[in-house]
N, C-alpha and C positions, 0 to 999 in steps of 0.2 A: 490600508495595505502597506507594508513595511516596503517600500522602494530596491532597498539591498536584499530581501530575501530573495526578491521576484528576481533580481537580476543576477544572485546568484543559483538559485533555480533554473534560470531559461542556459545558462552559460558556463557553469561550473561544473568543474569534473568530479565525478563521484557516484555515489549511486542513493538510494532510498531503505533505509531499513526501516522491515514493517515489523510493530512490536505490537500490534491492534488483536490478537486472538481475544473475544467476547466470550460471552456467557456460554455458549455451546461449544466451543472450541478451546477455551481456556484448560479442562481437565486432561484434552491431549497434549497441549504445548506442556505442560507441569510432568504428566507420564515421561513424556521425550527429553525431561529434564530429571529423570530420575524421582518422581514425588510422588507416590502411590495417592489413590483415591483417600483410601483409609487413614491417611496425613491429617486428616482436614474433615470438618464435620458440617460444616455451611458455607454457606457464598461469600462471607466476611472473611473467611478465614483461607477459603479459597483466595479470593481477590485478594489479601496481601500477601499469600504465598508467591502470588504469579506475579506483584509489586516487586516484589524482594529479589525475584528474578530478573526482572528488567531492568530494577536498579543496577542490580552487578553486571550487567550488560552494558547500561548507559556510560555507569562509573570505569568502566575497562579503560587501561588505556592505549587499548586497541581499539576502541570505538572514537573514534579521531577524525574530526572534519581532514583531514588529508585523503579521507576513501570517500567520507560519508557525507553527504550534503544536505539529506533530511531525514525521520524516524514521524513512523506513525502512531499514533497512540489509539488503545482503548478508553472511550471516558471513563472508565473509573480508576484510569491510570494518570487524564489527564487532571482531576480530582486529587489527588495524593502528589506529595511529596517528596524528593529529594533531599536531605541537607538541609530541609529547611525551607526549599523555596517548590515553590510550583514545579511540577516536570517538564513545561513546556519552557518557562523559564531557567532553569538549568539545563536543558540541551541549548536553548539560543545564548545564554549569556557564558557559561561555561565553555561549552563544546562549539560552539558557531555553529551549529544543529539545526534545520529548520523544523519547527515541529507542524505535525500536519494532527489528523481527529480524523476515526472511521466515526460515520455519523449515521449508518443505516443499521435497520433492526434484524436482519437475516431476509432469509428468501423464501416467498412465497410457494407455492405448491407445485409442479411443474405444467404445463399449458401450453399449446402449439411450440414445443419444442425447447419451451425456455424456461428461465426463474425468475420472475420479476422481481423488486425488493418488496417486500412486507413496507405496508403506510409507515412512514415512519413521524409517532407522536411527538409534538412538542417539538418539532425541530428550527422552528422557531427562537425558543427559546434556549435552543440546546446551541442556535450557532450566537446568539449574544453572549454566553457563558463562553462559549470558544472565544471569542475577540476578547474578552477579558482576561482570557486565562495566556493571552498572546500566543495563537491558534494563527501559524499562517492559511495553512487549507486545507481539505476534509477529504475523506474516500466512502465511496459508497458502490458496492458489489451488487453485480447483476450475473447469472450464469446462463450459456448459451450451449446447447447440448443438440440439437440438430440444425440442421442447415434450414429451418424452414422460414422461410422469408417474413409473412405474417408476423411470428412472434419475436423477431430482430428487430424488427421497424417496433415495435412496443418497448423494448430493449432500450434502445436508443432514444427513445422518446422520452418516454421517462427519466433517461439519464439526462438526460439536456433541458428537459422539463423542472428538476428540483438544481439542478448544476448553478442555471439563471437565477434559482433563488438566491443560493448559499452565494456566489458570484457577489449577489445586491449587498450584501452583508460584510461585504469586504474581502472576500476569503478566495482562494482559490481551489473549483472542486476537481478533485481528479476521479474521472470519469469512468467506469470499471466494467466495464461488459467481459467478463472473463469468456471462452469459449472453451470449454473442456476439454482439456489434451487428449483424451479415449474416445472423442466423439467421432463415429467410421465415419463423417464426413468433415473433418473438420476445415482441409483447406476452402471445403464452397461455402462453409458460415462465414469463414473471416472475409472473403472475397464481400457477402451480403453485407457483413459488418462495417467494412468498408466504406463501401459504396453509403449507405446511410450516416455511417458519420461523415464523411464528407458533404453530405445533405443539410446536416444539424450546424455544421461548422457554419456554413456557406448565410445560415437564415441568420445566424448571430451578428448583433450589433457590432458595430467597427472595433470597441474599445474593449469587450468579452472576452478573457483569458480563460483557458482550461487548461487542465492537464490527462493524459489518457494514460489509463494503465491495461495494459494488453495481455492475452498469453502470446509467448514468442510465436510466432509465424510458421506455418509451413514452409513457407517459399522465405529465403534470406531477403532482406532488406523489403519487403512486402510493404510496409509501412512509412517510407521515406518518405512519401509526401504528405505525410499524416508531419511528420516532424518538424517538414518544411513550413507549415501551415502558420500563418503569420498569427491565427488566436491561439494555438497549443505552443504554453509554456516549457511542456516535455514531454514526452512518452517514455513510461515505462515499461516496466516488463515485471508478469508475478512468474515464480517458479513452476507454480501449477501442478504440482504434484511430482515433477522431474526430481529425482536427486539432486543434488548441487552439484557435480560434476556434471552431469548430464543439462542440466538447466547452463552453466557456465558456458559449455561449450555449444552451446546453439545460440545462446546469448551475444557468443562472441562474434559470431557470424551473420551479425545485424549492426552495420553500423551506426551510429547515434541512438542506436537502444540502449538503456542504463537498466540498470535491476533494480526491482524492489519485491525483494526476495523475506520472505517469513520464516517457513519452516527449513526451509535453506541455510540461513543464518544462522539460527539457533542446534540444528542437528550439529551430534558432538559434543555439547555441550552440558554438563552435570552437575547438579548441587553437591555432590560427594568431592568433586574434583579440588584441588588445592586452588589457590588463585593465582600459582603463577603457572599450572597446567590450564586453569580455565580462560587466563590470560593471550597462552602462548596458544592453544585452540581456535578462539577466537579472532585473531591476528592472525593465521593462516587463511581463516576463512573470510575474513572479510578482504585481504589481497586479492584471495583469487575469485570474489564478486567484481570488486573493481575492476580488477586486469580485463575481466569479461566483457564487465560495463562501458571501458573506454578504450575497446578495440575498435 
């Protein structure tokens, strides 16, 4: 585990950009970038379109460790190339970038209220390929859609169950029980959510680092002793379907929450656009994550 990541990860200003959209989600982030279906005729040809996209995103140079402290990837992003070098290696050696790896397969079918993640194969082997590919730490999505207690506790189980593995491996996992911002109860999930991460933290060995990634809170600062918690390296925050405006400004009103914002980031932003309009796009948007991030 890289010493300076961690310790600019637990202490560094800035926020999280998730550039992780997979196989299911890829064909929308590409739409929202202007790139019709009919672009593209297979998954190769997909997958380097949404490459080419990231790239121009990575390479901005509005995407600047003065906002930005880490960027997530999809594997078959962190697979591919930059310039020449690995993508996780040109965000860390170029950008001072920490690179992170979504590592889960999607989400299983809905059940006492929630999404577990889908088994995810080989992950084994998928997180030795991360340490090589100089992978500080991994995300993996769980979604939380009623307040039912039963299927939270599974939620969280599971997250802190595969977390301990990818953990052994060197890596730091950030731990993702998203709670769906439209769920008519959402503040008594996140209270359930809670209450059992706090549980999961508590069983964890002394030297166990994580990281949590959250939907913003109903109630402001809801989470402060989540942040406080001597094994969470940091809590973030996904957009969750909020606009960027709307995600910013509720954002703003949690302090030590930082963003790590997906479709948030990338809205606005177009293949058609020149580079100094998709430049000057991008640099408004990534300020006003920031500003949010370290209110």
């Amino acid at each position: 585990m890289n010493s300076e990541q961690l310790n600019l990860m637990h202490s560094g200003k800035g926020f999280i950009a998730a550039l992780d959209q997979s196989g299911g989600s890829t064909p929308k982030a590409l739409l929202q970038y202007g790139i019709q279906e009919n672009q593209y005729s297979n998954d190769e040809e997909m997958y380097t379109l949404v490459h080419e996209m990231r790239t121009r995103i990575i390479k901005s140079p509005a995407f600047d460790r003065q906002y930005i402290l880490g960027a997530i990837l999809f594997e078959n992003t962190m697979d591919r190339k930059i310039d020449g070098q690995w993508t996780a290696d040109f965000l860390w050696e170029k950008k001072h970038i920490i690179p992170f790896l979504k590592v889960d397969k999607g989400l299983a079918e809905l059940a006492d209220g929630v999404q577990l993640m889908k088994p995810i194969s080989g992950l084994d082997e998928l997180l030795d390929r991360a340490v090589e590919r100089s992978i500080f730490g991994t995300k993996m999505r769980s979604v939380i859609k009623e307040a039912n207690p039963k299927g939270i506790v599974e939620v969280v189980k599971q997250q802190f169950e595969i977390g301990k593995q990818i953990f052994n491996k060197g890596l730091i996992p950030i731990i993702e029980p998203e709670v769906d911002i439209y769920s008519a109860d959402k503040e008594k999930s996140e209270q359930i959510l809670k209450e059992e991460i706090q549980k999961q933290l508590h069983l964890l060995d002394k030297d166990v680092k994580v990281m949590l990634k959250l939907s913003i809170p109903t109630v402001s600062n809801f989470y402060q002793d989540l942040i406080s918690d001597p094994h969470v390296v940091r809590v973030v925050a996904l957009s969750g379907g909020y606009s960027r405006e709307e995600a910013n400004l509720k954002l703003s009103q949690n302090h030590g929450l930082i963003a790590s914002f997906s479709r948030a980031l990338s809205e606005g932003l177009s293949a058609d656009q020149s580079d100094e309009d998709f430049n000057n796009e991008l640099q408004e948007t990534i300020k006003g994550i920031y500003q949010a991030s370290i209110t």
